[in-house]
Backbone as JSON, one array per atom type, in Angstrom:
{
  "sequence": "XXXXXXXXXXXXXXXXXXXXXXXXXXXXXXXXXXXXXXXXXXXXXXXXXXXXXXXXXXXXXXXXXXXXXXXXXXXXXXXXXXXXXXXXXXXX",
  "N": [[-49.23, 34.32, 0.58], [-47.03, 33.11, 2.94], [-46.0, 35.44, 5.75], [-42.68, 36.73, 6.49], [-41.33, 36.36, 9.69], [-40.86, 38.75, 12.38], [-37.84, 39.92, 14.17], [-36.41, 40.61, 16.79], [-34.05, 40.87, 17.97], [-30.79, 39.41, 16.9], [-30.01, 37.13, 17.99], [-32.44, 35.81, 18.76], [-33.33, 35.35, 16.26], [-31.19, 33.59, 15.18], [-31.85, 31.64, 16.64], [-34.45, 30.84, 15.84], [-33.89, 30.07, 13.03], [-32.13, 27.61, 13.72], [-33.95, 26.07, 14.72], [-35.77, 25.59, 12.94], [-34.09, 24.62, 10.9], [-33.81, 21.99, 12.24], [-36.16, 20.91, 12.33], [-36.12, 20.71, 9.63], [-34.49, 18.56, 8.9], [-35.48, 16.25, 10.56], [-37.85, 16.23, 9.21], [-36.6, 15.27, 6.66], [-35.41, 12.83, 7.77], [-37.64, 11.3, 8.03], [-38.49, 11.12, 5.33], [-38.49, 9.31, 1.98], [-36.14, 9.05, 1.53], [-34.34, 9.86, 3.29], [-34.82, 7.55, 4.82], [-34.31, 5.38, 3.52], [-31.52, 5.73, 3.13], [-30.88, 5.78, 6.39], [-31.45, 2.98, 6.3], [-29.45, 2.03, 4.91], [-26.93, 3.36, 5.96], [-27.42, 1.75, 8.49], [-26.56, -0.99, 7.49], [-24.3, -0.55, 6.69], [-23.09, -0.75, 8.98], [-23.83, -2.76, 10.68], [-22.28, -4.66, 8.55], [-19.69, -3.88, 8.84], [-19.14, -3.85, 11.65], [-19.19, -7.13, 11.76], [-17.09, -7.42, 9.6], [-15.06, -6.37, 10.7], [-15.18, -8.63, 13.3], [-14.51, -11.27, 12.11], [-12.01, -10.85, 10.76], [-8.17, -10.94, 10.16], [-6.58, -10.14, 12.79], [-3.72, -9.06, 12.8], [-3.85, -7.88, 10.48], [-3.56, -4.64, 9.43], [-4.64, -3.01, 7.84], [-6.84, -3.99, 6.86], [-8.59, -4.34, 9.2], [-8.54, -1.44, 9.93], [-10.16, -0.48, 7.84], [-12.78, -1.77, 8.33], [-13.15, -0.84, 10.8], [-13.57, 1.88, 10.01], [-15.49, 1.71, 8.13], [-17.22, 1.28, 10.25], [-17.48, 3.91, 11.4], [-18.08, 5.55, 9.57], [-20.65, 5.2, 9.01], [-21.78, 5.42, 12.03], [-20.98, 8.09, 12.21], [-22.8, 9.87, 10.59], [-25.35, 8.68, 11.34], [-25.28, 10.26, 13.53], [-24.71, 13.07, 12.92], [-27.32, 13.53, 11.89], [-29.21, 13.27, 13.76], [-27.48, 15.29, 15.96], [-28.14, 17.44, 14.7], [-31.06, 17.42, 14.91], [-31.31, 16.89, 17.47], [-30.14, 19.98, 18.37], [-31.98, 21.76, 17.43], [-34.8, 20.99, 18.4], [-34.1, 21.7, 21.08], [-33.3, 24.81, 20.75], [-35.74, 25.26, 20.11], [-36.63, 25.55, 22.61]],
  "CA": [[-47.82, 34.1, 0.83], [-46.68, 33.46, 4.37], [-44.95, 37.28, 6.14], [-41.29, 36.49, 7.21], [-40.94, 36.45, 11.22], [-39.45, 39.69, 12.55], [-36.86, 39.16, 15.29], [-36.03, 41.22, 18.0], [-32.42, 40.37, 18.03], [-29.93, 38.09, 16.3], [-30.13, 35.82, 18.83], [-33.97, 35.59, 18.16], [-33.1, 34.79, 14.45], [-30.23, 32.12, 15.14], [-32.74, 30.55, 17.61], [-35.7, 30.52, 14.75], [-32.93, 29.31, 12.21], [-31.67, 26.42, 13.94], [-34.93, 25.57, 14.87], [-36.62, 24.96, 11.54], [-33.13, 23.43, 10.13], [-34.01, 20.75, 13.2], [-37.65, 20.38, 12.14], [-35.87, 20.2, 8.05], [-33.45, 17.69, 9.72], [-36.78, 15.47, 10.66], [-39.08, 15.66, 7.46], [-35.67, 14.52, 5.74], [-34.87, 11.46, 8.18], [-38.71, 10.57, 7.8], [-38.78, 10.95, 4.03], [-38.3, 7.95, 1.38], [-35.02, 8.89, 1.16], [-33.79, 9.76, 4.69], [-35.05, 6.05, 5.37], [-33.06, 4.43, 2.71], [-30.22, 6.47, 3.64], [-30.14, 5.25, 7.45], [-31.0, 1.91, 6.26], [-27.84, 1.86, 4.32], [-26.18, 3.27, 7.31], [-27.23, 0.62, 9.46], [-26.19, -1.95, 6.52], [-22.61, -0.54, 6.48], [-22.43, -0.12, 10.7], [-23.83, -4.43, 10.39], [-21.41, -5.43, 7.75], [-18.48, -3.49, 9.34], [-19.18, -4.9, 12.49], [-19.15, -8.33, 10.58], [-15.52, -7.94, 8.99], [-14.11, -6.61, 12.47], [-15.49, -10.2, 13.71], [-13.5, -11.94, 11.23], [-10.56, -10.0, 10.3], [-7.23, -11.05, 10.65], [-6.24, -8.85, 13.68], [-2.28, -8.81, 12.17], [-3.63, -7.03, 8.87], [-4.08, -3.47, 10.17], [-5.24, -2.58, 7.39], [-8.7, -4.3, 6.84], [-9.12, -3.79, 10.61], [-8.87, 0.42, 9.63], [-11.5, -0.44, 6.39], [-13.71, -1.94, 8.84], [-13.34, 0.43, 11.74], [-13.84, 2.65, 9.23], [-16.85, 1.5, 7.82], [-18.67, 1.53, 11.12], [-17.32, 4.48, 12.22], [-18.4, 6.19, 8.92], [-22.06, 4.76, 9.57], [-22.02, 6.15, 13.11], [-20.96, 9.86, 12.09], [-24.07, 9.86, 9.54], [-26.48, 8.89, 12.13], [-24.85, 11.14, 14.56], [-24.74, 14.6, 12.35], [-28.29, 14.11, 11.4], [-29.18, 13.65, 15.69], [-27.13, 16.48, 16.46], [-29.23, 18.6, 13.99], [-32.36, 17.59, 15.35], [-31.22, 17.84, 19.23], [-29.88, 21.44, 18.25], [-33.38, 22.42, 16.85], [-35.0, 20.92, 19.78], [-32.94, 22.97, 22.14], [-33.49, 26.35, 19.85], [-37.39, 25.7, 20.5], [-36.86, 25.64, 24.11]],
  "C": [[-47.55, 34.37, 2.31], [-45.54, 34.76, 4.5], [-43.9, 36.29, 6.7], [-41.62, 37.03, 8.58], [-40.31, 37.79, 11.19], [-39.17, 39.56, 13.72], [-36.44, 40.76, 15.67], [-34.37, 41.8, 17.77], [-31.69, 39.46, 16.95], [-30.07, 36.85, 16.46], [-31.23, 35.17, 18.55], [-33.59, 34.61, 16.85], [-32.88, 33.24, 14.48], [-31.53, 31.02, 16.02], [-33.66, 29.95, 16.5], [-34.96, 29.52, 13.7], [-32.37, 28.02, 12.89], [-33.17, 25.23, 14.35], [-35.78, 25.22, 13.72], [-35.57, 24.3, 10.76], [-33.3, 22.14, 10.74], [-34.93, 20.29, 12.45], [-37.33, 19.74, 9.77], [-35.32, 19.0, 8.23], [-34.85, 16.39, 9.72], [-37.31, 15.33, 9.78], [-37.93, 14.65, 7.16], [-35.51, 12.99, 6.25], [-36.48, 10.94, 8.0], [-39.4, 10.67, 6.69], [-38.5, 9.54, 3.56], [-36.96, 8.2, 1.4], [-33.91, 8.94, 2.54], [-34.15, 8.04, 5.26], [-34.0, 4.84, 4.9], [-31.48, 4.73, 3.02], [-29.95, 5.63, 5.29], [-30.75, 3.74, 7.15], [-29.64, 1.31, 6.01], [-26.89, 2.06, 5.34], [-25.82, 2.02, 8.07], [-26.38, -1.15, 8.82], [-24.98, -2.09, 6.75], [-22.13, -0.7, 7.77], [-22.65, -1.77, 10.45], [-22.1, -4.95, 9.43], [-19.9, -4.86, 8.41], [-17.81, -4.07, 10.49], [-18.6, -6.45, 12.33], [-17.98, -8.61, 10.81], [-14.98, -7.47, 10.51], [-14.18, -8.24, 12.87], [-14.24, -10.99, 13.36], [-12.39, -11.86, 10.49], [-9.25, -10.63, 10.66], [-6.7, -10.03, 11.61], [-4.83, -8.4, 12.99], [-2.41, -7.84, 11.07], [-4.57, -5.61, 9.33], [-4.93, -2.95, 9.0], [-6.61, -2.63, 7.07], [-9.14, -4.2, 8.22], [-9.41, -2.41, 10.21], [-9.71, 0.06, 8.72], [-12.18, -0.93, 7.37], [-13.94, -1.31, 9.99], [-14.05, 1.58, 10.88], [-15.14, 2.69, 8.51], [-18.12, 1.25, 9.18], [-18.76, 2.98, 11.73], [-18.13, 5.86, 11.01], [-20.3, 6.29, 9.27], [-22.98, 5.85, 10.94], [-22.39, 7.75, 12.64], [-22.62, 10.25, 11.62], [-24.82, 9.77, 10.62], [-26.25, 10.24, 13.35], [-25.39, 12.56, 14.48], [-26.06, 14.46, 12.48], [-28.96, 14.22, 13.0], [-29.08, 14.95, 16.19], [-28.26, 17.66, 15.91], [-30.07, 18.6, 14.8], [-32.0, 17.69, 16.73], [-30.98, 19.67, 18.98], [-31.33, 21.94, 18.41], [-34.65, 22.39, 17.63], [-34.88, 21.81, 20.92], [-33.59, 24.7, 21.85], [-35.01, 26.32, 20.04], [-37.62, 25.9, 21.94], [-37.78, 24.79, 24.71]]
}
């Protein structure tokens, strides 16, 4: 059974902790399912794209459903990024 790390400090800790949530962050986006996941992403950021294209500009509302659907897309790739820059960072 691997010994738990002992840490110095807090700071130590948070550093170790953000740093293996990065490296969890990674397996996940290069699992079967983190793949399908930002395929789908990219599916919904394409097709969103798309209806913007062809939208009646006058009907605010399917403009906001398709803003909305790329912007949802974005976040998703974004959060899981941020993770892994964080964790990055936290390894120094």
């Amino acid at each position: 059974m691997a010994q738990e790390p002992q840490f110095e400090t807090t700071e130590e800790e948070d550093l170790y902790e953000r740093a293996a949530f990065g490296q969890n962050i990674e397996a996940f986006w290069s699992s079967a399912v983190g793949k399908y996941l930002r395929n789908r992403a990219q599916e919904c950021y394409t097709d969103g794209i798309k209806k913007l294209k062809s939208v009646d500009p006058a009907d605010t509302k399917a403009v906001q459903a398709a803003q909305n659907e790329v912007k949802v897309a974005e976040w998703f790739e974004d959060w899981l990024q941020q993770g892994i820059r964080d964790g990055l960072l936290a390894m120094g």
